[in-house]
N, C-alpha and C positions, 0 to 999 in steps of 0.2 A: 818512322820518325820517333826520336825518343830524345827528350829533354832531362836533361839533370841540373836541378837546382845544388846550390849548394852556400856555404858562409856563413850560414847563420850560427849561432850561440849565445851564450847569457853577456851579456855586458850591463855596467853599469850606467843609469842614467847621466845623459849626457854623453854618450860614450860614440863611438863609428861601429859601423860594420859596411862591409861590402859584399854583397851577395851576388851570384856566378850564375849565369843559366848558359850551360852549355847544350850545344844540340848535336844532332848524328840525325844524317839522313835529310835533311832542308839545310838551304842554304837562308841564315839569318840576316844578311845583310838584303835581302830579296823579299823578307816578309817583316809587317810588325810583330814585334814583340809586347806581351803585356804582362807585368808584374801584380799580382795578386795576393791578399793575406787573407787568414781568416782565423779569425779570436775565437776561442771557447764559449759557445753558446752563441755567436752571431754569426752573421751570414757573412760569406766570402766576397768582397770588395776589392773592385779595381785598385789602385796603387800608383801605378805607372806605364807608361805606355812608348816605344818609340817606332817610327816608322822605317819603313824600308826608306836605301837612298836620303835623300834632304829633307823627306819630310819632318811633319812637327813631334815635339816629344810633349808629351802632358802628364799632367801631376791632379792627382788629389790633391784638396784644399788644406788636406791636415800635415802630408810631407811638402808640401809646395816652398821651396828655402832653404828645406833642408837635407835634400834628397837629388840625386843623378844619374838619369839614366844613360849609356851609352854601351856603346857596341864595338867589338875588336874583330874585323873580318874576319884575320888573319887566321885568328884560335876558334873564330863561328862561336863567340859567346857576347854574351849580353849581360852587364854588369849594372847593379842600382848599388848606387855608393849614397847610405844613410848617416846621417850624422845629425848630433843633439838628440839624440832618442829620448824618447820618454816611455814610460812606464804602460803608456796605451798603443805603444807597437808594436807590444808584447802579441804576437800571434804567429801562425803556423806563413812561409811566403813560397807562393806559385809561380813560377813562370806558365807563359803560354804562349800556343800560335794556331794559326791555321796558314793552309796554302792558297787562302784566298784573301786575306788580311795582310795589306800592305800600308794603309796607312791611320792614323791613329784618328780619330775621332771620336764624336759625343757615344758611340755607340762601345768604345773601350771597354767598358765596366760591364758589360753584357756577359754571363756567363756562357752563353750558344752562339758565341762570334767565334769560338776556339773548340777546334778537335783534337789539339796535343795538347797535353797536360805534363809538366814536372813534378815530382813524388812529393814536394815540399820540404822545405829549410824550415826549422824553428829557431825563430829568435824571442830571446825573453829580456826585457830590459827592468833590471832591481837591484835594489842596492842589498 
């Protein structure tokens, strides 16, 4: 199983970015997906989450408004479409999964709910 993040770059506060998590080897519309970041010097934090099938998609309380996550069977990737950034989103972003993680829940943000990892996208948000 191998995950490829990808999308990130510098944009200016206020700005969009849409970040990619493609996979090879699982099928994504069958498992959840969880988006993760992690800033210089803090710890790596849940993000986003969406589940296999209809289940529910959840959001941190800091992108909650301004942030979307969804899924393209088709291409088996999983997209968080951000917008209004600021300057504190500025960090390194994860995708993940495991083959037993299908649907999103309070336990998202757990680092050991997930055995595939993507290399990480950095986005830097400054003027």
């Amino acid at each position: 199983v191998q995950l490829q993040a990808s999308g990130g770059g510098l944009v200016q506060p206020g700005g969009s970015l849409r970040l990619s998590c493609a996979a090879s080897g699982l099928a994504l519309d069958v498992h959840a997906i969880g988006w993760f970041r992690q800033a210089p010097g803090k710890e790596r934090e849940g993000v986003s989450c969406i589940s296999s099938s209809d289940g529910p998609t959840v959001y941190t309380d800091s992108v909650k408004g301004r942030s979307t996550i969804s899924r393209d069977n088709d291409k088996n990737t999983v997209y968080l479409q951000m917008n209004s950034l600021k300057p504190e989103d500025t960090a390194v972003y994860y995708c993940a999964t495991d083959r037993h993680f299908k649907i999103c829940d309070s336990y998202y943000g757990y680092l050991y709910v997930y055995d595939y990892w993507g290399q990480g996208t950095q986005v830097t948000v400054s003027s």
